[in-house]
N, C-alpha and C positions, 0 to 999 in steps of 0.2 A: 504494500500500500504506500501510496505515496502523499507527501503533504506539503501542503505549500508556506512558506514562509516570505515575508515580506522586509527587506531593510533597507534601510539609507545607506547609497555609500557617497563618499565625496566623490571628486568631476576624476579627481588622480587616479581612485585605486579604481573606479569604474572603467578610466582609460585602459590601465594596466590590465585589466582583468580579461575588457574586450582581446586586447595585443595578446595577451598569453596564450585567449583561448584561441584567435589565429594563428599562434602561429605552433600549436599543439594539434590545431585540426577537431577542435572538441565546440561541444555547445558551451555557452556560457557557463547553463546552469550545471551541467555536467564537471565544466572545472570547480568551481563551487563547492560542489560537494564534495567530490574527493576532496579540497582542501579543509574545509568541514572534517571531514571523516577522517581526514592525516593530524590535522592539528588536536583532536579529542583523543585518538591513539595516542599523541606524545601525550598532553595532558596526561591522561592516568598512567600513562611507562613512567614519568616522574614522578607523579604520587603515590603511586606504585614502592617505587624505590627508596622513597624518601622514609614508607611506614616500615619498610622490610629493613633499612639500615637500624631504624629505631626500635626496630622489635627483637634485633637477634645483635649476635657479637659477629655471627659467621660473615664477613666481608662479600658483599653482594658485587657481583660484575656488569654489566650495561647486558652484558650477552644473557647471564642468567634473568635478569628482568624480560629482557626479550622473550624468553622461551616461556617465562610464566604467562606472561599478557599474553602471547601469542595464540 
């Protein structure tokens, strides 16, 4: 299912966002999302990492947060 959301962006990143999706070859909304979708994966791969360092002694690695989120 899909859902529609609506925001403001400024004249810049609106330009940028046009240009990227040219020159990616993608719809707008489509680069969007995946950036959506890329930036909420790092989001919790950080806070992820940040409760795991707090919760144990055992020294966490970028790679083992990876393979738990993943």
């Amino acid at each position: 299912m899909h859902e529609t959301l609506t925001i403001k962006l400024s004249s810049e990143l609106k330009a940028a966002l046009e240009d990227l999706a040219e020159q990616e070859g993608l719809a707008i909304n489509n680069l969007a999302n995946q950036a959506l979708a890329d930036y909420l994966f790092t989001h919790r791969f950080r806070n992820l990492r940040v409760r795991l360092i707090n919760q144990t002694e055992r020294p966490y690695t970028d790679e083992d947060i990876f393979e738990i989120v993943s």
